[in-house]
N, C-alpha and C positions, 0 to 999 in steps of 0.2 A: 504494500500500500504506500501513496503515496503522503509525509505528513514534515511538517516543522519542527525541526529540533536543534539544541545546543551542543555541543560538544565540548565546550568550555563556558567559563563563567565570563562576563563584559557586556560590549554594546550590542544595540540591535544588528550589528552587524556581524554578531558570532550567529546568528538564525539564520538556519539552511531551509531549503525544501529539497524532498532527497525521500529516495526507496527507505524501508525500513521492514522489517516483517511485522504480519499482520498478529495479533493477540490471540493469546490461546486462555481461552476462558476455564475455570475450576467447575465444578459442580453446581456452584453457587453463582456464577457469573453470569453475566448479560453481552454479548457484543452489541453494539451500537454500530450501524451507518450513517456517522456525523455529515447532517444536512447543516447545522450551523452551531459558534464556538463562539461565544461574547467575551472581549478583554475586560479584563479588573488591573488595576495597575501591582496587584499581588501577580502579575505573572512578568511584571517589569521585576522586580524583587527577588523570586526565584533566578529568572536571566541571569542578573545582576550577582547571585550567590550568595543570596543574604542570609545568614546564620541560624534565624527564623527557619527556616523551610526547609533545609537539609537536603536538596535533590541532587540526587546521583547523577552524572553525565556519562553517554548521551542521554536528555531529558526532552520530553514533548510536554509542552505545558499546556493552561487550558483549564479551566473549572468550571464555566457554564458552555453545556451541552446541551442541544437537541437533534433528532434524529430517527432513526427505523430498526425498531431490534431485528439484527439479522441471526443472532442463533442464541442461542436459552443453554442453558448447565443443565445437567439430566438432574438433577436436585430443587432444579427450580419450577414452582408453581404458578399459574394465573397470570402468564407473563405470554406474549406467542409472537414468532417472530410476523412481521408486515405491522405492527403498534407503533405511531408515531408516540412517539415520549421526549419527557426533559429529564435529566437527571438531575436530584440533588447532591450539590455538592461537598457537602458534608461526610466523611466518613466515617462511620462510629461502627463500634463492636458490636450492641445491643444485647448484650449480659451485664455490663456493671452497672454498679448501684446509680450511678449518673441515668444512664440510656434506661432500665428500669423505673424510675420516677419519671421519664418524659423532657430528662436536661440532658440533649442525647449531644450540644456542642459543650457538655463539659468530661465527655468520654474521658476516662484515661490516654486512650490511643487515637484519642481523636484527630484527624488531619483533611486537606483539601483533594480534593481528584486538583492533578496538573502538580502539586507539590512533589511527594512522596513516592508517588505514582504516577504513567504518562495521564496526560490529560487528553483535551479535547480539538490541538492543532492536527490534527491527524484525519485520515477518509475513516478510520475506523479506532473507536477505544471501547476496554471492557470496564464493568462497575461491577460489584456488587448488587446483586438482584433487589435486593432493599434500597436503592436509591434510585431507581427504577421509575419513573412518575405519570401513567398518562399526560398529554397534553391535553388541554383546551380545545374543544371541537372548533369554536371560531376562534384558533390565531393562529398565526405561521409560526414555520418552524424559528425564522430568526426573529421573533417576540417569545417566542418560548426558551430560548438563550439570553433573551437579554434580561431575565426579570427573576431568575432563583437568587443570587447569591446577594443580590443590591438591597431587593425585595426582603428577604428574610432579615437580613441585620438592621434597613429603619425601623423595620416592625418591632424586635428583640430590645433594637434602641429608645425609641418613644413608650412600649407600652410597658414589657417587662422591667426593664430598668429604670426608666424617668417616672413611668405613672401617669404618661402624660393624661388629662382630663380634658371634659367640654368646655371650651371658656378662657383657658387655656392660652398663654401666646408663647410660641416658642422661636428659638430662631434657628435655622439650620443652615450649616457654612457650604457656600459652594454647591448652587441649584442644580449647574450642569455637570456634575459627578454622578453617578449611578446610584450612591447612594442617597446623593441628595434630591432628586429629582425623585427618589421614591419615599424618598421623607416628607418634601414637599406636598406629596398627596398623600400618606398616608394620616399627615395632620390634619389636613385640611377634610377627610372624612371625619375628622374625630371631631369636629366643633371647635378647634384650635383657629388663635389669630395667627398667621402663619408671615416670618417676616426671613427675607432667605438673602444669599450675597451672589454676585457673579461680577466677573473679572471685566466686562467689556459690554459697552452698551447696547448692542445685537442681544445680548443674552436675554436683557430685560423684560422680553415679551412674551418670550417663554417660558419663561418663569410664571410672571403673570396666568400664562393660559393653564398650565397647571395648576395654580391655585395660590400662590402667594399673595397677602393681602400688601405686602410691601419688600420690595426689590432694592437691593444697594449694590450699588456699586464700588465693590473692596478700592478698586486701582484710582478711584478717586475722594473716597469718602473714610474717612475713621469709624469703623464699625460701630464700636461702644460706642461713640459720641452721637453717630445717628438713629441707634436704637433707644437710646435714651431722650431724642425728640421725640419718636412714634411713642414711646412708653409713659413719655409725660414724668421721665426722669425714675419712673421704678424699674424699667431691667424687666427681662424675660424670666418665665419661671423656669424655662427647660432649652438646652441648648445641644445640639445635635452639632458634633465636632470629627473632624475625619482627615484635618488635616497636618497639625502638629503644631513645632515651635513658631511659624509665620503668622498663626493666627489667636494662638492661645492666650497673649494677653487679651486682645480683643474681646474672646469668649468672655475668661471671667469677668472683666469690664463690663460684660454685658448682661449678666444676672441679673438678680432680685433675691434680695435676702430672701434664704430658704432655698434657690435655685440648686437645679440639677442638670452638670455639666455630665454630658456622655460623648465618651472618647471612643472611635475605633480602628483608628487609621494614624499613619506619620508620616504622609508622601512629603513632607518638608525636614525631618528627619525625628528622631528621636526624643532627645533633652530639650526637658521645658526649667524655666524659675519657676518656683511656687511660695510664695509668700503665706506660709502657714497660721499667721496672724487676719488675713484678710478672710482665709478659708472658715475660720474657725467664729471671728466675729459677725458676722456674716450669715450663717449655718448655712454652709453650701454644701452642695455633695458633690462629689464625683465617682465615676465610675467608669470602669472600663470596660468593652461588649466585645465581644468576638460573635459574630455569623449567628445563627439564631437555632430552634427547636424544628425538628419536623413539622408538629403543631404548625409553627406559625409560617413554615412555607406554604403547608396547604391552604391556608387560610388567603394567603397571596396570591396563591393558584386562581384561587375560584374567585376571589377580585378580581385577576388579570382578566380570566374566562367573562366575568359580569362587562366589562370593562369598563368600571370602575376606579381601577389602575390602568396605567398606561404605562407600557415599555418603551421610551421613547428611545427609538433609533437616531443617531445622527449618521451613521456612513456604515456601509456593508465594504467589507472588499473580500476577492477570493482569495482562497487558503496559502496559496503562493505568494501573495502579498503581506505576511503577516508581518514583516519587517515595516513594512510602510504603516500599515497600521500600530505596531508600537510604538512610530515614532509622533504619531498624529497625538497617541492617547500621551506622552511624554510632553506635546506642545501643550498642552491646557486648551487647544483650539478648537472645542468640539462641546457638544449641548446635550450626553443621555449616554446611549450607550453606541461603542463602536462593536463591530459583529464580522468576524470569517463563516464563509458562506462554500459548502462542499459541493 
């Protein structure tokens, strides 16, 4: 088969497109014929060799899948090959204590499809039968890639973790990230004043149509200082954060005593300051979210299905192109999600 891979860790210019052999599924396994493969910039990170993810080279990356099971593990049930599906990309054990209460992304062995394991740059990858997911009768297969992994962690983020409620104003960083874009609506279902940021004023409107009730402009505007005009000077109760030390004063600047900052991202790097005296006078929280519950993918499923939610694509390219495409999702220059197309 033919698929994208690294051989060493660096730029998008260590990604090949190149024969490779096809996967040989366990008893318990699924092959997939990947019709489409949506980037997260977790797979710039793996590329890159980041310590986080540990992937062996040569590696095919890739964590949102959609596709046609083409063959089934003689172990596996209720599954039949010609099903279009998306897989979640979650890996979990489903015996430890975690995955038995239904906190199946706090597994012990928990990891990403495309980490660990090859992923979804490829005409064909295997899963585990349990991540396995019908699609949505009305949506393509590249809206069925582009809405597992964005989708499950706003949800994980606003509801599990923040609490967010009806009435609600929250702010979320960065509308045209995947995850924001799906925070953005997932607030704005919940009775939330929804106030969000984007880098460039194209951005503005589709944010807007989404559902933001107020749009800023980072590249021109001081976050905090303008969230505290729309606020009337009290600060958000809940703030949806995903991208590190470039915006994290901003964040807490932009509370409300009592406020709940949730963190799950560092495309800006790592180390933040933290002023432990503001944290604590203040009573703020923070937390940190990692990728979300089966639970609440499904739940996103059948939004996507309702449409509801929205997968918003900004650019498809073919599987051969996936260089170009990392380097698009690396410019900031794009509004949802980007998506490799088989």
């Amino acid at each position: 088969m033919k698929a994208v891979l690294f051989h060493e860790y660096g730029g998008p210019d260590k990604l090949s497109y190149e024969e490779m052999p096809m996967p040989k599924i366990g008893p318990q396994d699924v092959l997939i014929r990947v019709k489409a493969c949506a980037l997260n910039h977790l797979d710039i990170w793996v590329r890159q060799g980041s310590p986080a993810y540990a992937a062996s080279v040569p590696h095919v990356g890739g964590s949102d899948v959609s596709g046609i099971v083409e063959q089934v593990g003689v172990h596996v049930e209720g599954i039949v090959a010609g099903t279009r599906v998306f897989v979640s990309p979650g890996i979990s054990c489903w015996n430890c204590e975690f995955c038995l209460a239904g906190r199946d992304n706090m597994c012990r062995t928990y990891n990403l499809l495309g980490t660990r394991m090859h992923g979804g740059y490829a005409e064909y990858v295997k899963v585990p039968f349990r991540n396995v997911l019908p699609i949505p009768e009305n949506i393509t297969f590249e809206q069925a890639a582009a809405f597992p992994l964005v989708s499950v962690t706003a949800s994980h983020m606003l509801f599990a973790l923040a609490g967010l409620q009806p009435g609600e104003t929250v702010l979320v960083m960065g509308a045209g990230s995947g995850v924001g874009m799906m925070a953005v609506q997932w607030a704005k279902l919940t009775g939330a004043r929804v106030i969000t940021t984007v880098g460039s004023d194209d951005k503005i409107p589709k944010a807007v149509i989404l559902g933001a009730d107020a749009v800023i402009d980072h590249s021109k505007e001081k976050v905090s200082e303008r969230v505290k005009l729309l606020t009337e000077g009290r600060g958000v109760d809940v703030v949806v954060e995903h991208i590190g030390p470039e915006v994290w004063d901003d964040c807490l600047g932009s509370l409300s005593k009592g406020g709940r900052l949730i963190t799950c991202g560092a495309t800006t790097g790592g180390d933040v300051t933290l002023n432990l005296r503001y944290v604590f006078s203040r009573q703020l929280t923070i937390k940190g979210s990692y990728m979300g519950t089966r639970a609440e993918l499904l739940k996103a499923a059948d939004l996507i299905g309702q449409k509801r939610l929205i997968a918003v694509i900004d650019r498809t390219f073919p599987l051969q192109e996936a260089r170009a495409a990392q380097e698009l999702m690396a410019s900031r220059r794009f509004f949802g999600k980007i998506v490799l197309t088989c």
